[in-house]
Structure formats: structure tokens, C-alpha cells
BARO-438349 format. One record per residue (C-alpha): residue in one letter; x, y, z. Coordinates in steps of 0.5 Angstrom, whole numbers. Layout:
BEGIN
+------+-------+-------+-------+
! zanu !    xx !    yy !    zz !
+------+-------+-------+-------+
!    a !     X !     Y !     Z !
...
+------+-------+-------+-------+
END
This chain:
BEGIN
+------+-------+-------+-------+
! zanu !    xx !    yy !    zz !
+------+-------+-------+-------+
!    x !    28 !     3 !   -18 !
!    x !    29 !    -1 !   -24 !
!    x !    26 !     1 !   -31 !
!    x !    19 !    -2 !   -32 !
!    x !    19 !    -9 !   -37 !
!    x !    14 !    -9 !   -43 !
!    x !     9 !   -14 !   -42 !
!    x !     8 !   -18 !   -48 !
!    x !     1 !   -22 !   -46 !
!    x !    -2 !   -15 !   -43 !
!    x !     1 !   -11 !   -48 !
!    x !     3 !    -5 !   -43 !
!    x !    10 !    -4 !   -39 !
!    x !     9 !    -7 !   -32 !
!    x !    10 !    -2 !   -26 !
!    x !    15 !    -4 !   -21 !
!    x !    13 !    -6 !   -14 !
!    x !    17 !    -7 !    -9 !
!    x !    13 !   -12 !    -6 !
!    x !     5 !   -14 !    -4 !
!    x !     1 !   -15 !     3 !
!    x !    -7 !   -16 !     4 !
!    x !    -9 !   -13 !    11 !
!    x !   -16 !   -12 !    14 !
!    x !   -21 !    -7 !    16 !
!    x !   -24 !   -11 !    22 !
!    x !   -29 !    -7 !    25 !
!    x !   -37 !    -7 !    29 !
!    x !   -41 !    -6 !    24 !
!    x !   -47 !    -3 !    28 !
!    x !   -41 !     2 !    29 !
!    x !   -36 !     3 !    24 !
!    x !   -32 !     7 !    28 !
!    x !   -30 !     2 !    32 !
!    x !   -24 !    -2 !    29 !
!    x !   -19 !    -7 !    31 !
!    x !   -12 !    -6 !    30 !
!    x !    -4 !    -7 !    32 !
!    x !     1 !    -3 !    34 !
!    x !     8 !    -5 !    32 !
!    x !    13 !    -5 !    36 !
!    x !    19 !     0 !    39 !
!    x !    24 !    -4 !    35 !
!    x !    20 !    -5 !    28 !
!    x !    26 !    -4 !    23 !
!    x !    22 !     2 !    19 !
!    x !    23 !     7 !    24 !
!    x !    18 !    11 !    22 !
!    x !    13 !     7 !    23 !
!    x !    15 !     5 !    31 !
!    x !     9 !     4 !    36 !
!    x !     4 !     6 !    30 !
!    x !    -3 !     3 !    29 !
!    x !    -3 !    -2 !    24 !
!    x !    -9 !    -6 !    21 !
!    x !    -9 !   -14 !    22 !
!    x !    -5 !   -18 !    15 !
!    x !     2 !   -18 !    12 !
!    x !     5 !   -19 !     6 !
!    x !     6 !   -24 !     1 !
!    x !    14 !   -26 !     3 !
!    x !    17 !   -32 !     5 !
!    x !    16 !   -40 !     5 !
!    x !     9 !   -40 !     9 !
!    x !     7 !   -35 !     3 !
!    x !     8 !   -40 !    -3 !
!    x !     2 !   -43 !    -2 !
!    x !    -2 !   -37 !    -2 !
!    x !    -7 !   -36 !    -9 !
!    x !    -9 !   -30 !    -8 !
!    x !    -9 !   -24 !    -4 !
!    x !   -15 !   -26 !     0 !
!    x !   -11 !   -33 !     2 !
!    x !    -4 !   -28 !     4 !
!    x !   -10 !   -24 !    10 !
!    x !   -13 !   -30 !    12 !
!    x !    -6 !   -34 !    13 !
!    x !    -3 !   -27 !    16 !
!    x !    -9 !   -27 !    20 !
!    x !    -9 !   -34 !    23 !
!    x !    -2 !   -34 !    25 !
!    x !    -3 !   -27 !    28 !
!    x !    -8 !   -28 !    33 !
!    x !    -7 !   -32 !    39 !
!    x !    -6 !   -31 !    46 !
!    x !    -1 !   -36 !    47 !
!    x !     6 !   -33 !    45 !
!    x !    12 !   -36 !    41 !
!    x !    18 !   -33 !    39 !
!    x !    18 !   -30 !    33 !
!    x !    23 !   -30 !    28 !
!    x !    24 !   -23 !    23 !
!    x !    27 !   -27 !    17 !
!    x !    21 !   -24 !    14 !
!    x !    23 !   -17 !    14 !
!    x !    30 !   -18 !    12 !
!    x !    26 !   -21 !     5 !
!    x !    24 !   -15 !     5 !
!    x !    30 !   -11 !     5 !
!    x !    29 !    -9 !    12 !
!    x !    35 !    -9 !    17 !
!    x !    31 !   -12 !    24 !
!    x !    36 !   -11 !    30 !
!    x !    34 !   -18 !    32 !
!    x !    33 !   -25 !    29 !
!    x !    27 !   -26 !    33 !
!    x !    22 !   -23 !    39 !
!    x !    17 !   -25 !    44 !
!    x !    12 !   -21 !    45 !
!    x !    10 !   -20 !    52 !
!    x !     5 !   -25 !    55 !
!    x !    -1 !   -23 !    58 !
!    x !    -2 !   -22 !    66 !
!    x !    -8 !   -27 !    66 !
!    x !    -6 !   -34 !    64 !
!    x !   -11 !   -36 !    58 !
!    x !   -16 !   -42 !    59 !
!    x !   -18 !   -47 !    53 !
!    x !   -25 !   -44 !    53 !
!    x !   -22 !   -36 !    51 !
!    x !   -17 !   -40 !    46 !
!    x !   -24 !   -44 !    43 !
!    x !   -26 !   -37 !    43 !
!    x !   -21 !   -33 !    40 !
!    x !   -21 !   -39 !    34 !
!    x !   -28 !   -39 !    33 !
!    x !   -27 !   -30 !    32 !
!    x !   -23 !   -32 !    27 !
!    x !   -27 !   -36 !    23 !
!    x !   -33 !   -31 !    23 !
!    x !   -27 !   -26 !    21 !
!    x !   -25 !   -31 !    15 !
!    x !   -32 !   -32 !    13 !
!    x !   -34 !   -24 !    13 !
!    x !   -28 !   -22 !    10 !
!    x !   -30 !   -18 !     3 !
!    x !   -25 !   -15 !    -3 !
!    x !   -25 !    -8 !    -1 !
!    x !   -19 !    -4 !    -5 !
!    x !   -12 !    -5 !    -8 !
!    x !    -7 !     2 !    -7 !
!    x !    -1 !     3 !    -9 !
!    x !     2 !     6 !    -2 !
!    x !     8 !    10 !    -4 !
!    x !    13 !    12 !     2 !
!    x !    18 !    17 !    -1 !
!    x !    26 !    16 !     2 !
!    x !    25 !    22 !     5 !
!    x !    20 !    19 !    10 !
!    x !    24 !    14 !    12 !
!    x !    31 !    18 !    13 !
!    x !    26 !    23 !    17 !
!    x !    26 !    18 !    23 !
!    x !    33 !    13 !    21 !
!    x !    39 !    18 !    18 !
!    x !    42 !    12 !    16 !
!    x !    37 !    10 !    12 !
!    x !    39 !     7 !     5 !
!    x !    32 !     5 !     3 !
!    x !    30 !     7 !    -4 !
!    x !    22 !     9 !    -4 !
!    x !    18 !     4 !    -2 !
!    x !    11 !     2 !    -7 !
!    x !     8 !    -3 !    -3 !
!    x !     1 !    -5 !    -6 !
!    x !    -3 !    -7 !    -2 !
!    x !    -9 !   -10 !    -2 !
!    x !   -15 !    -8 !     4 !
!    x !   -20 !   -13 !     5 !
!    x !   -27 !   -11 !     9 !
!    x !   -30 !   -14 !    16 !
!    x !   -36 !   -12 !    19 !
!    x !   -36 !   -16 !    25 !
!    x !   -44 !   -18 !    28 !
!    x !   -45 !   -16 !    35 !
!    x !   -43 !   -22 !    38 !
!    x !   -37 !   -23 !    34 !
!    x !   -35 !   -15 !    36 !
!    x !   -37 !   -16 !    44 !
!    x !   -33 !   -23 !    44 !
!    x !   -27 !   -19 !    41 !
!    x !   -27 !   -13 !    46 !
!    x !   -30 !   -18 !    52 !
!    x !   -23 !   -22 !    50 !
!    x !   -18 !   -16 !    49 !
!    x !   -21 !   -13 !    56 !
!    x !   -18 !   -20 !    60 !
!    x !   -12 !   -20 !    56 !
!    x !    -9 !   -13 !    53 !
!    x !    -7 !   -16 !    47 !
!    x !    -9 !   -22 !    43 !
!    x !    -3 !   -22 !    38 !
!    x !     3 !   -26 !    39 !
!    x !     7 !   -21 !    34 !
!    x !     5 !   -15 !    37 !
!    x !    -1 !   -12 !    41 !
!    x !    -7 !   -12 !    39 !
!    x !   -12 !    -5 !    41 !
!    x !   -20 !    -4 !    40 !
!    x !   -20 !     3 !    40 !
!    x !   -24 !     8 !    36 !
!    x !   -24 !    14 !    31 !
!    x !   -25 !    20 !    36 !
!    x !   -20 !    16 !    40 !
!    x !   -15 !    16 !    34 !
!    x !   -17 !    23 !    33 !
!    x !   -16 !    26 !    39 !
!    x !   -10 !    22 !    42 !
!    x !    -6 !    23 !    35 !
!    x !    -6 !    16 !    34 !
!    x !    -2 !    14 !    27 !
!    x !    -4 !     9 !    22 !
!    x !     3 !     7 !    18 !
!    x !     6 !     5 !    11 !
!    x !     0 !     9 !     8 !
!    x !    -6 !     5 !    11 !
!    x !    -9 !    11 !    14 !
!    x !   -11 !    16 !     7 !
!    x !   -15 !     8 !     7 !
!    x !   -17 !     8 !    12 !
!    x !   -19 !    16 !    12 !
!    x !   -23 !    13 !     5 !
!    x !   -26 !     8 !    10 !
!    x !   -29 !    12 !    14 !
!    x !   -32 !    18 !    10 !
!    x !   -35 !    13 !     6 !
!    x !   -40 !    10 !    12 !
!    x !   -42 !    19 !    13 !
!    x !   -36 !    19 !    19 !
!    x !   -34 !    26 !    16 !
!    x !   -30 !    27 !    23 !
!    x !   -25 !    23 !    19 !
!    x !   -23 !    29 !    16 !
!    x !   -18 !    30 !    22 !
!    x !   -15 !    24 !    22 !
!    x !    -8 !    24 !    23 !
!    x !    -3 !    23 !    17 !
!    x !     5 !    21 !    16 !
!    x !     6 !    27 !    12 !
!    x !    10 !    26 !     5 !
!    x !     6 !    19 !     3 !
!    x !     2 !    18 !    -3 !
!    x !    -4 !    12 !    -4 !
!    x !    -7 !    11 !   -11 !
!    x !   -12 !     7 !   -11 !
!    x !   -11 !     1 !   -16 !
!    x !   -18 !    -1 !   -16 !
!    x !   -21 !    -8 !   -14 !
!    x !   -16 !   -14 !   -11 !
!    x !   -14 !   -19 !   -17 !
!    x !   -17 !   -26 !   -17 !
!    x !   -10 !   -28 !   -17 !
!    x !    -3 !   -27 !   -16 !
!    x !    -1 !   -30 !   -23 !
!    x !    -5 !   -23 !   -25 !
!    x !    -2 !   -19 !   -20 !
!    x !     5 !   -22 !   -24 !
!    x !     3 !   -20 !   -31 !
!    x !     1 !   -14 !   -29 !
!    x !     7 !   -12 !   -24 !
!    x !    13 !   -13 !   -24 !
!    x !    14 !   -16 !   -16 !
!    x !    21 !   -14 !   -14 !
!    x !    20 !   -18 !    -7 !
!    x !    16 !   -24 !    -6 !
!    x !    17 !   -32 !    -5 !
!    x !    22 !   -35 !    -8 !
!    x !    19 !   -39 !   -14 !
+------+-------+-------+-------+
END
């Protein structure tokens, strides 16, 4: 990585960070156990991570991205363009702003046995709408995945080790919004168009040996044992990663600039 720079209006030298994604920690809030994610595909371009959970989000990358504000805006905007029960092709041009090599330009997930009606659509909007309303700062980690990590799954690996700060926002969906979401995710098996979509819990994850990727799991470990769920201490973890909490997510990206230099994010 290249050396920090000095930062002459904040009086320290800037961190470098490869790039920012903002995601959310979506779970029933009568039962944090429970919790909403996704599994990325078995041709995710970071192999590492291939068919492990993921929370809901993205990163701070591409055209769609200049408009975000904040890091909350990046969550909401990833969030809206995730979930959807109708499922266009998606193109991978993202992960190549980031340094990734996807083996496709795009995909499509498949769609769902049961073809969605306008209601379930309506419903799944308004689902998304509570989420964007409960959505609360959380955290900001810095997520480090060595080399080494990368190399253990794909040998030809020229990545140098990743430091992805990502911001964590919580969201405890109400009981009606939770069942509306499970009720949904029981009809259609997945209600993502750039993955699939799992309600699971974390005696499942636990038991099943269930991997969380790119660092979210020491965060969700975190999650967990601070609602008293002390079984959280068996949760799975990729071995070889490193998170250092940053504190609480910034009010904007200009702070995130001035305190971080970005090495990937929208072009200017």
C-alpha cells in the first residue's frame, strides 16, 4: 500500500483505505437472533469468500455512487437496489472498480419458482421503507483481509491486503415488518436480484458453520454479544482477519476524505 499523505486541515497523516461500503445489521427485534442476510455466489470474484453470508449493502463505487452524501445514503441506495423479486441482469463493472477480476460482465440471478404478484411487490417496497426508517448508526470498522487470506482460496491471487472500512448500520425490524419479511422470503426463496437472500438465526449459523465474509463477522460476533446472546462466542470466523473499530460512522464523506485517503471510490 502507498504511504499515508499528511493532512494539513486535520493535522494527521491519512490512513490509506482501499475503499468504503456501508451495510446493515437487519434483524427482529423481539428476537436478535434472528437476522436478515445474503450469500454471495459460487462465482464471486473474492473467492474466499464464495457462498458465505453477508449483510445487506455495498460499497461507495461507481456513477450510482456520486450521489451518496454519507455512508447511511450508500445503505439505503445499495438496499433499494437489491431487493427486489423481479431479477434483471446484473453487471459486474463494480467489482472491477475494485480491483476485482469478476470472471463474467454480468449475471442473473435465478428467478423464483413462484411468479411475484403487484401485492408482494407492494409489500416488499413498504419492507423497504420500514428498513430505511429504523436504520441506526452502529459502527465503523476498519476490516483488514491480509493477503494471505486471499491466496488461501485463489493461489493466483495478486491482491495486496485489502482495508475496507465499513460502516454498520442497525435495524430492528418490529414484529410485523420481521413476519411480512419471513412470510415473503417463505414464498419466494430469495428477495434479492444480486444474490439470495436467507432468514436464518445464530444457532443456525453456529451449528451449520455458517461464514459471515470480509470481516463482518468479528461485527456481528460484537452484535450479538451485546444483546446478552453469550453463544455468540462460537460463532464461525474466517481465520487471518483483523477488524479495529473506528468509532461512530461520519456525517459525511468529505470527513471520511479528510480523514482517509480512499484509494477506490467514485470518480470525481
Amino acid at each position: 500500500m502507498p504511504k499515508p499523505l499528511f493532512s494539513p486541515s486535520v493535522g494527521f497523516f491519512r490512513k490509506d483505505i482501499t475503499n468504503i461500503c456501508s451495510v446493515g445489521i437487519i434483524y427482529n427485534s423481539s428476537n436478535p437472533r434472528q437476522v436478515f442476510l445474503d450469500v454471495k455466489n459460487s462465482i464471486y470474484p473474492v473467492k474466499i469468500f464464495r457462498n458465505m453470508l453477508c449483510p445487506i449493502g455495498g460499497n461507495w463505487i461507481g456513477e450510482d455512487a456520486k450521489a451518496d452524501r454519507n455512508t447511511r445514503d450508500t445503505f439505503l441506495r445499495e438496499l433499494e437496489e437489491e431487493l427486489s423479486l423481479d431479477k434483471k441482469i446484473i453487471s459486474t463493472a463494480e467489482a472491477g472498480l475494485l480491483g476485482m477480476k469478476p470472471e463474467r460482465e454480468s449475471y442473473q440471478v435465478a428467478p423464483t419458482d413462484v411468479p411475484p404478484t403487484d401485492e408482494d411487490r407492494k409489500a416488499l417496497q413498504d419492507l423497504k421503507q420500514a428498513i430505511k426508517d429504523q436504520a441506526l448508526p452502529f459502527r465503523d470498522y476498519e476490516n483488514i483481509i491480509p493477503n494471505s487470506v486471499l491466496l488461501s482460496a485463489d493461489p493466483e491471487s495478486r491482491r495486496e491486503t485489502l482495508h475496507v472500512l465499513s460502516s454498520y448500520w442497525l435495524v430492528p425490524l418490529p414484529q410485523k415488518e420481521w413476519f411480512e419479511l419471513a412470510h415473503l422470503q417463505s414464498i419466494y426463496g430469495n428477495l434479492s436480484n444480486e444474490s439470495v437472500t436467507w432468514v436464518i438465526s445464530l444457532p443456525v449459523i453456529i451449528k451449520g458453520k455458517h461464514y459471515i465474509s470480509w470481516g463482518h463477522d468479528r461485527v456481528f460476533k460484537s452484535f450479538f454479544l451485546c444483546h446478552g446472546l453469550s453463544e455468540a462466542k462460537s460463532l464461525p470466523l474466517v481465520r487471518g482477519i483483523e477488524s479495529i473499530e473506528l468509532g461512530p460512522p461520519l456525517s459525511s464523506y468529505a470527513e471520511y476524505n479528510a480523514r482517509y485517503r480512499v484509494l477506490n471510490k467514485p470518480a470525481d
